[in-house]
Structures are given as structure tokens and as C-alpha cells.
NUMAR-947715 format. One record per atom (N, C-alpha, C): y, x, z; residue in one letter; residue number from 1. Coordinates in steps of 0.05 Angstrom, whole numbers, m for minus. Layout:
R       v       u       w  res    n
R       Y       X       Z    A  NUM
...
END
This chain:
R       v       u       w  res    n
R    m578     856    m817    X    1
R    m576     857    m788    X    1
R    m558     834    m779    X    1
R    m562     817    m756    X    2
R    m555     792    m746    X    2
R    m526     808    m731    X    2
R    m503     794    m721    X    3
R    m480     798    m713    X    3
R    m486     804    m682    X    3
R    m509     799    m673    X    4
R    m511     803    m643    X    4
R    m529     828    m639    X    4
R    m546     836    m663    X    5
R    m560     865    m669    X    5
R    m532     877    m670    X    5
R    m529     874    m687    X    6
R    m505     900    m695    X    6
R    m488     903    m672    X    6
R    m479     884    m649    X    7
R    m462     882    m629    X    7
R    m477     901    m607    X    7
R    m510     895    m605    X    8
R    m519     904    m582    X    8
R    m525     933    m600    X    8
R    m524     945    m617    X    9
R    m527     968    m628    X    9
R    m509     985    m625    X    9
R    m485     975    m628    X   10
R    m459     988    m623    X   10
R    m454     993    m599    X   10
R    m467     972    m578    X   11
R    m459     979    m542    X   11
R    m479    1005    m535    X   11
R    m512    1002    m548    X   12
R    m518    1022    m551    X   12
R    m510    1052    m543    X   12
R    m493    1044    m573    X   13
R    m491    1073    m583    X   13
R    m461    1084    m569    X   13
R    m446    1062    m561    X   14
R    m432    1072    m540    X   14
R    m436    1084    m502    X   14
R    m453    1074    m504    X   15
R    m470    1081    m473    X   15
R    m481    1106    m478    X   15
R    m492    1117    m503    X   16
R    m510    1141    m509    X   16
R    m483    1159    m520    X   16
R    m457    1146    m532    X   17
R    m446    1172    m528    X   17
R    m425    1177    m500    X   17
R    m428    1154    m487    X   18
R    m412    1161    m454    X   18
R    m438    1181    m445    X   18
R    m454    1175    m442    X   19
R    m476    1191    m428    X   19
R    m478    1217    m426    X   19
R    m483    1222    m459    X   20
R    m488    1254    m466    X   20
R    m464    1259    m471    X   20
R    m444    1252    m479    X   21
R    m413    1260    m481    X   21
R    m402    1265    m462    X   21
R    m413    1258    m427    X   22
R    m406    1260    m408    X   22
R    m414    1287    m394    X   22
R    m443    1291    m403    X   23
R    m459    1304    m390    X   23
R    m453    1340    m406    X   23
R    m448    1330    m428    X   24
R    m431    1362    m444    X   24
R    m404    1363    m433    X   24
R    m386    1350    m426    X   25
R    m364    1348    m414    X   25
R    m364    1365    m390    X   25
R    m377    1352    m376    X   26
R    m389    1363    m347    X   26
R    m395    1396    m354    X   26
R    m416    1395    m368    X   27
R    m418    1435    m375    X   27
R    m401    1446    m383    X   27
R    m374    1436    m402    X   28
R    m357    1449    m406    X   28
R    m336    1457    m376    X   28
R    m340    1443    m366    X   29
R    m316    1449    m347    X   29
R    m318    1480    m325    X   29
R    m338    1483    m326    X   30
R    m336    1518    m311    X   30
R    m326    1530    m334    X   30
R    m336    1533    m361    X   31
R    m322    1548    m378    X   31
R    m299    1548    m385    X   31
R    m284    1519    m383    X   32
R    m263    1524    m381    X   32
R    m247    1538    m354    X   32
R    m258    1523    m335    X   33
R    m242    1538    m313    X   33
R    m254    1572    m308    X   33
R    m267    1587    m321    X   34
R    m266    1611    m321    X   34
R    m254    1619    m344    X   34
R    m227    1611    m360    X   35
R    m222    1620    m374    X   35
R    m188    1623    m362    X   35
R    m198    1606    m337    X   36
R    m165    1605    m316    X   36
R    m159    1621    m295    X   36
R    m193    1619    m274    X   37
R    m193    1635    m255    X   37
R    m218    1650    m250    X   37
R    m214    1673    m232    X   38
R    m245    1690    m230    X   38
R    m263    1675    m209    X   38
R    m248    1648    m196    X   39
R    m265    1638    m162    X   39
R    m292    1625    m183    X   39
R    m290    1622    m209    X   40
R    m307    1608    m228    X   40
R    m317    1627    m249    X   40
R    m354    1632    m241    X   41
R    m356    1661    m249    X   41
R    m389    1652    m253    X   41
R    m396    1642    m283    X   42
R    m417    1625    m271    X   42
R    m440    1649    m302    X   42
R    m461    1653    m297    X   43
R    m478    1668    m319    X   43
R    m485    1652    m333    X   43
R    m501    1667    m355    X   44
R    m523    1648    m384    X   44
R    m540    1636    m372    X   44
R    m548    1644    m353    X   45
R    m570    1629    m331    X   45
R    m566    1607    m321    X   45
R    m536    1610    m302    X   46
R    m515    1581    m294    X   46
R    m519    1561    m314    X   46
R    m517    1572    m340    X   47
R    m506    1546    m355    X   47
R    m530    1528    m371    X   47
R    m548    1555    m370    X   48
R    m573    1541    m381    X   48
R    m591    1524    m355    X   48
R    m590    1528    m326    X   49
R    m598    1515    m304    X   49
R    m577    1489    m312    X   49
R    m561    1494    m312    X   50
R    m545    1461    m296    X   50
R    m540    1442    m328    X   50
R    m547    1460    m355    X   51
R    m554    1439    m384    X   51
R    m575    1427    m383    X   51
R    m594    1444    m371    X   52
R    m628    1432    m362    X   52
R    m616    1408    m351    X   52
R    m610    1409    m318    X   53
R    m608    1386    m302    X   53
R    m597    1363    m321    X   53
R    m570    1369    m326    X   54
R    m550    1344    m339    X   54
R    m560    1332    m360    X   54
R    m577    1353    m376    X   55
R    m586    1331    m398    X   55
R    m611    1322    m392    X   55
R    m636    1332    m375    X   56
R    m647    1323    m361    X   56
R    m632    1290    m351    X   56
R    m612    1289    m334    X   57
R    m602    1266    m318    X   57
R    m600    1243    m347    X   57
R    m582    1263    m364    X   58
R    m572    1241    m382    X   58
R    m597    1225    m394    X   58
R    m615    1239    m401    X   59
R    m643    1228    m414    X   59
R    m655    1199    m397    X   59
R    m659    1215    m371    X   60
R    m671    1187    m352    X   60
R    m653    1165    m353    X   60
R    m620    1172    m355    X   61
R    m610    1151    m357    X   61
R    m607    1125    m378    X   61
R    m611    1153    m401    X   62
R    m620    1131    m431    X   62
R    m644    1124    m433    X   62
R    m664    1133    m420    X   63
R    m687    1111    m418    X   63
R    m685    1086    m401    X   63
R    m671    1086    m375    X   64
R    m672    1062    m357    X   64
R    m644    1040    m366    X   64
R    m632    1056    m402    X   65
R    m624    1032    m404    X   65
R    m637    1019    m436    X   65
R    m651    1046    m441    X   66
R    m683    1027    m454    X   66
R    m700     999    m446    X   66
R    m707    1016    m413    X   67
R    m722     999    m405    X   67
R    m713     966    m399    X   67
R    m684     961    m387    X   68
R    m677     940    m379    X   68
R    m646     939    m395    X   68
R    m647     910    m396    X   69
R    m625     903    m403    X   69
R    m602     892    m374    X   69
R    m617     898    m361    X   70
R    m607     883    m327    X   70
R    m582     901    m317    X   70
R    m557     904    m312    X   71
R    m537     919    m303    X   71
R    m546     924    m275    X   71
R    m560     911    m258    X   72
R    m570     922    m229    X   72
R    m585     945    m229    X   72
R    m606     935    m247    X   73
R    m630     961    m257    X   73
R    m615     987    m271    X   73
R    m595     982    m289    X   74
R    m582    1007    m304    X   74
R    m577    1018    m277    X   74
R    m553    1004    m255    X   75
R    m546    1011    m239    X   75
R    m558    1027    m219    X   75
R    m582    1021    m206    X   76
R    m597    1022    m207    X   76
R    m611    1055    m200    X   76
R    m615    1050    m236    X   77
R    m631    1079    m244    X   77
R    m610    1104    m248    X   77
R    m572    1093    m258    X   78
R    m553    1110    m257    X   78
R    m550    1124    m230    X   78
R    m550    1118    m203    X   79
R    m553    1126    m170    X   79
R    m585    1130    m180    X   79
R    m600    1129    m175    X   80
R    m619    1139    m169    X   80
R    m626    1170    m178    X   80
R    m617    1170    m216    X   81
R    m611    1197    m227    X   81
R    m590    1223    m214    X   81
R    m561    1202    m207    X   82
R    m547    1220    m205    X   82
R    m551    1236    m165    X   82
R    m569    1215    m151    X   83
R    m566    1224    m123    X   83
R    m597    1244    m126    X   83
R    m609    1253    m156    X   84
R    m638    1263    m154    X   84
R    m618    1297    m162    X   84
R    m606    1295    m179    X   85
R    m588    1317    m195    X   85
R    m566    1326    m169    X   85
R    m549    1310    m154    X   86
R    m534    1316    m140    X   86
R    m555    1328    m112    X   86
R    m578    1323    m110    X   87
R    m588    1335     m96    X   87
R    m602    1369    m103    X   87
R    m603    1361    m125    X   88
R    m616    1395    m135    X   88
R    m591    1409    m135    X   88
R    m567    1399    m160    X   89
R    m550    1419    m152    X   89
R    m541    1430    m124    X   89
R    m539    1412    m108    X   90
R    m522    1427     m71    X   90
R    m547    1442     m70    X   90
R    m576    1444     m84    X   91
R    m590    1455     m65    X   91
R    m593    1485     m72    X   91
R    m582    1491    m101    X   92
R    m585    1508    m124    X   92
R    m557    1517    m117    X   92
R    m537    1510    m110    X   93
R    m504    1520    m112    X   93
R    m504    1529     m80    X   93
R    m507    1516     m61    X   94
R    m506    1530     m34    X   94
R    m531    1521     m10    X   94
R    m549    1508     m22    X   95
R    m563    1502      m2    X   95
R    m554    1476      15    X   95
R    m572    1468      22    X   96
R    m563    1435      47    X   96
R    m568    1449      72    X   96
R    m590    1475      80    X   97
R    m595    1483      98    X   97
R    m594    1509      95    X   97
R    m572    1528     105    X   98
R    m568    1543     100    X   98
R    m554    1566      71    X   98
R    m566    1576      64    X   99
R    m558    1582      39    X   99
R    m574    1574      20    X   99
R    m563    1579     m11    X  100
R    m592    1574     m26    X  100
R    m615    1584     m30    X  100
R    m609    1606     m17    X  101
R    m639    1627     m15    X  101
R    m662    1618       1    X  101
R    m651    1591      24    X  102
R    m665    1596      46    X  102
R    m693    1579      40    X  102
R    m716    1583      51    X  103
R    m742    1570      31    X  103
R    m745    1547      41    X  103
R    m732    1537      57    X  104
R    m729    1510      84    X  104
R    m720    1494      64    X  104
R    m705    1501      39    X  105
R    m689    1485      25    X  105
R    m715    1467       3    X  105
R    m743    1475      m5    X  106
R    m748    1469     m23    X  106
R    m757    1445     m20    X  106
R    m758    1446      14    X  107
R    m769    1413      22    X  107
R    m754    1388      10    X  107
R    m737    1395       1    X  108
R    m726    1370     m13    X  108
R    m731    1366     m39    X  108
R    m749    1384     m48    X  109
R    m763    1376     m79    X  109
R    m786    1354     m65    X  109
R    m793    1354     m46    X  110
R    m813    1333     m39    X  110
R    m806    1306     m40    X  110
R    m770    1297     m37    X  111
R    m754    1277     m35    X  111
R    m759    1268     m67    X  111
R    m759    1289     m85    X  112
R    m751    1277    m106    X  112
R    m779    1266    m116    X  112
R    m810    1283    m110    X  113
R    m827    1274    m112    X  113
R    m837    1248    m105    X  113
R    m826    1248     m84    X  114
R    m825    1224     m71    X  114
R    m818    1198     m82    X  114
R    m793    1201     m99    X  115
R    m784    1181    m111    X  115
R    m794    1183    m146    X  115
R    m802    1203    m153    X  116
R    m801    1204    m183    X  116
R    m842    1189    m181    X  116
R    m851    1200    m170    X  117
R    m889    1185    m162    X  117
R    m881    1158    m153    X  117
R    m872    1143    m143    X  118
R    m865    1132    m132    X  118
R    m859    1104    m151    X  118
R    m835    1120    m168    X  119
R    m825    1096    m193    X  119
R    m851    1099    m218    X  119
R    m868    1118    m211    X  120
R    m890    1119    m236    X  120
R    m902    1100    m234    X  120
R    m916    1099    m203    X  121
R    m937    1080    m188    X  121
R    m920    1061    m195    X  121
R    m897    1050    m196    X  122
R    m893    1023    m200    X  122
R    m884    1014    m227    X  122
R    m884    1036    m242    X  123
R    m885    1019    m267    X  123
R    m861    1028    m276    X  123
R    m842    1029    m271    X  124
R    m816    1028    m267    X  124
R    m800    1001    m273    X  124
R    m819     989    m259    X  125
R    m808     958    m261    X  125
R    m791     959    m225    X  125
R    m772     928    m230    X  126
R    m757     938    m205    X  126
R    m761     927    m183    X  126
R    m782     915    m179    X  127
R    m798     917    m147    X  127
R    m808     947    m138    X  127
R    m822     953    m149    X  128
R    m832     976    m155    X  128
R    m818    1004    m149    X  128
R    m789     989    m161    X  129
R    m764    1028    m162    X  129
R    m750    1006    m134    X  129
R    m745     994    m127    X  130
R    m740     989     m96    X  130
R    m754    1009     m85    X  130
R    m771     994     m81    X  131
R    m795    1004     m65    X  131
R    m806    1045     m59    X  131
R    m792    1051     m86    X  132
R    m798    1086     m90    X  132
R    m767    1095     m77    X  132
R    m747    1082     m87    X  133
R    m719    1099     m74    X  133
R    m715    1087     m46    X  133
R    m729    1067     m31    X  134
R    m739    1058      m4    X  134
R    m752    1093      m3    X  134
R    m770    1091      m7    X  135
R    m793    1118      10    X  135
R    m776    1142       7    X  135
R    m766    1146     m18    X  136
R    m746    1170     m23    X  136
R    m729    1173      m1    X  136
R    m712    1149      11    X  137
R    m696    1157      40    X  137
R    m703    1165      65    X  137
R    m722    1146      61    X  138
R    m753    1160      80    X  138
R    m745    1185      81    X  138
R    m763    1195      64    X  139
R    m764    1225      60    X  139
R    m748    1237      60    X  139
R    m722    1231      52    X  140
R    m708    1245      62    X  140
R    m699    1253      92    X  140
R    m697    1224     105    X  141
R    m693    1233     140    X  141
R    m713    1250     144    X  141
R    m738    1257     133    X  142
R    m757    1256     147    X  142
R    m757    1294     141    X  142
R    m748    1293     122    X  143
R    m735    1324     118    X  143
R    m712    1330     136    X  143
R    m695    1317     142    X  144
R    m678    1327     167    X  144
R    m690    1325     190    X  144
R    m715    1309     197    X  145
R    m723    1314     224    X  145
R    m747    1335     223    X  145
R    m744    1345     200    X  146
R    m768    1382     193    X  146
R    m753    1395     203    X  146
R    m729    1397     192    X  147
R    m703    1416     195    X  147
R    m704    1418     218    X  147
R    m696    1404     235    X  148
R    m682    1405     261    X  148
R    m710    1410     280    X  148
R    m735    1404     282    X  149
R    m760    1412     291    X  149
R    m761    1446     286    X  149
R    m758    1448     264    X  150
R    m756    1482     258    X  150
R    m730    1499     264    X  150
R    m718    1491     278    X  151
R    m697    1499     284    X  151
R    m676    1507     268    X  151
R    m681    1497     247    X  152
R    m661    1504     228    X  152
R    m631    1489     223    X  152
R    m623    1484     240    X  153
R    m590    1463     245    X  153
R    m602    1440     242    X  153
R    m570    1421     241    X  154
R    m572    1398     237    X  154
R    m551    1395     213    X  154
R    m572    1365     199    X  155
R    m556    1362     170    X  155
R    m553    1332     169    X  155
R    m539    1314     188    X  156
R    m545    1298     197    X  156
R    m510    1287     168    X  156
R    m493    1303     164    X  157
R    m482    1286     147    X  157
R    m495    1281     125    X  157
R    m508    1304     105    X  158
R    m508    1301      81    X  158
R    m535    1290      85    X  158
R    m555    1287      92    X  159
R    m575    1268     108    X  159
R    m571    1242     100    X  159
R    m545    1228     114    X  160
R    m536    1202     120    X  160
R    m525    1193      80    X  160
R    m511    1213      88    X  161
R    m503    1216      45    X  161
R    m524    1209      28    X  161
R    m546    1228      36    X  162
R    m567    1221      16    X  162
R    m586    1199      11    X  162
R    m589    1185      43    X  163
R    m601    1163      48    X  163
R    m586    1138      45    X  163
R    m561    1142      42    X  164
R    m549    1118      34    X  164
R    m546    1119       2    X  164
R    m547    1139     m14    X  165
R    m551    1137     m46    X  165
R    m581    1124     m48    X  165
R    m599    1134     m36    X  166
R    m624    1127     m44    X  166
R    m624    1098     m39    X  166
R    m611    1083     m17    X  167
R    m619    1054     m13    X  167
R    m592    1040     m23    X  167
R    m585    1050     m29    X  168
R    m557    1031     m59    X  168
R    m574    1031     m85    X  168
R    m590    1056     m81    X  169
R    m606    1055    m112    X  169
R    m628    1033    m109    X  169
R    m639    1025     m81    X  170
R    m656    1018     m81    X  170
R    m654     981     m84    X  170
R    m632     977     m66    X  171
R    m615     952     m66    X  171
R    m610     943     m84    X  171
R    m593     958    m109    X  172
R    m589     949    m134    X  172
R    m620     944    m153    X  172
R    m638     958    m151    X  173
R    m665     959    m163    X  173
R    m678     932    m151    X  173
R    m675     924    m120    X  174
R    m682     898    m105    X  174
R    m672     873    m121    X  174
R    m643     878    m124    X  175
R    m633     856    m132    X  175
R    m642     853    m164    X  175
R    m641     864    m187    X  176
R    m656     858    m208    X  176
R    m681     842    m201    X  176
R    m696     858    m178    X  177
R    m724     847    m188    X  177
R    m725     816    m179    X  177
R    m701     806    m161    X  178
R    m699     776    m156    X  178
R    m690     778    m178    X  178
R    m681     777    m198    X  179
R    m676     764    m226    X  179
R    m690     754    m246    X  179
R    m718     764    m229    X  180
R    m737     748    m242    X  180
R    m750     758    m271    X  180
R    m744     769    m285    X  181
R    m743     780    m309    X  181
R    m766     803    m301    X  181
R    m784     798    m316    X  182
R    m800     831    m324    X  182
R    m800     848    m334    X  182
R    m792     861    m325    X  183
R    m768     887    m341    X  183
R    m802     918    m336    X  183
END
């Protein structure tokens, strides 16, 4: 093995254990904090839903730094994962609209559809994942102006929150693909 294999093997393998080292980290922490207080009271269910998501997240993240060596594109695909996960959980922990029960809420699996078809159709090259976490913000306003048509409030911050993750993800995915590189 050449000194720049073994260098880029080791960054590797340090990125894959920040990742999933992060993402078990993250699960540990209700357990620990229910071993402090009762406001943290989470089931076998809790923990197997939110290991799904995280290692779910962690996975896409070690593929998009499979796919590119580009720090815009990691970047990139790191916001794009974490604003797809940070949207399931608020929607799974209390809801964006109302509670979590409420069925108004599932419209935002359409956001993620939105973006996950989206980066398929393009390859997951980064014209392409512009172009999908572009439509993803879309869709998302376009879910707050369902909301508010159906009378169901207004969600005009976490809205603004979500559409600005999606077009930092999308910006950074823009800027790779001026880099010229076919990733």
C-alpha cells in the first residue's frame, strides 16, 4: 500500500468512526438521561425508531462520502441527511403541525420524497442533488401553504428553518458541481 492509500484509508476510517460513533452516541443519550430524570422516559420502540433513523442517516452519509471526494458535496449530502432526519424526528417527537398524531403531519414525507426521487433522477451527481434539495424547499413551502389553506395554523418559522437547510444543502451541492469534476 502507497503512503497516500494508507493516508486516505486512515481518513476513511476516521470519518466512518466519527459517523457511526456519533450516531450511537446520539442513542445513548436518552438512556443515559433516564437514568437521571423521569422528564426522559423513552420505550424499546423509542429506541429502535430513532437507531433506524440515525443509522439510517449515518449510512447515507458514508455513501456521499463514497461517492465524492469533494468537501462541498460531503457537505452537501451531511445537511441534506441531517435536515431529512431532523425533519422526521420533530415530526415523530411532537409534530410541526400540531401534535404527532395529527395526519396533516405526513405531508412532509412528500418533502423527503421529493428530495430522495429527485437525487435518484440525478444520479446523485451534484448538478443533479442541487437541483433535488432546490425542489425539496419547494415542497416544503408548498406544505406550509397546504397547512395554512386547511386551516391548520401557521408554521411559517420552522418552514423558513427547513427551507433554508434544504438550499445550504443545495448551494453547497451547486458549488461542487462548478468544480467541474464528475463525481
Amino acid at each position: 500500500m502507497t503512503g497516500t492509500t494508507n493516508l486516505k484509508a486512515r481518513r476513511g476510517s476516521r470519518w466512518t468512526l466519527l459517523v457511526w460513533g456519533g450516531a450511537a452516541g446520539l442513542l445513548a443519550l436518552p438512556a443515559i438521561a433516564m437514568r437521571f430524570t423521569a422528564e426522559v422516559n423513552w420505550t424499546a420502540g423509542d429506541f429502535l425508531a430513532m437507531g433506524a433513523l440515525l443509522f439510517g442517516a449515518a449510512a447515507l452519509i458514508e455513501l456521499a462520502v463514497r461517492l465524492s471526494g469533494d468537501i462541498a458535496y460531503r457537505l452537501g449530502a451531511g445537511v441534506a441527511v441531517l435536515t431529512g432526519l431532523l425533519l422526521i424526528w420533530v415530526n415523530l417527537a411532537v409534530g410541526l403541525v400540531g401534535s404527532e398524531d395529527n395526519p396533516i403531519n405526513q405531508l412532509f414525507a412528500g418533502v423527503l420524497a421529493v428530495a430522495l426521487l429527485g437525487a435518484t433522477l440525478g444520479s446523485f451527481r451534484p448538478g443533479g442533488m442541487a437541483r433535488a434539495m432546490a425542489a425539496a424547499a419547494v415542497a416544503q413551502g408548498l406544505v406550509c401553504l397546504a397547512v395554512l389553506a386547511m386551516g391548520q395554523g401557521l408554521i411559517l418559522g420552522p418552514t423558513a428553518l427547513f427551507i433554508g437547510l434544504w438550499l445550504a444543502s443545495a448551494a453547497l451541492f451547486a458549488k461542487s458541481a462548478r468544480g467541474g469534476a464528475a463525481r
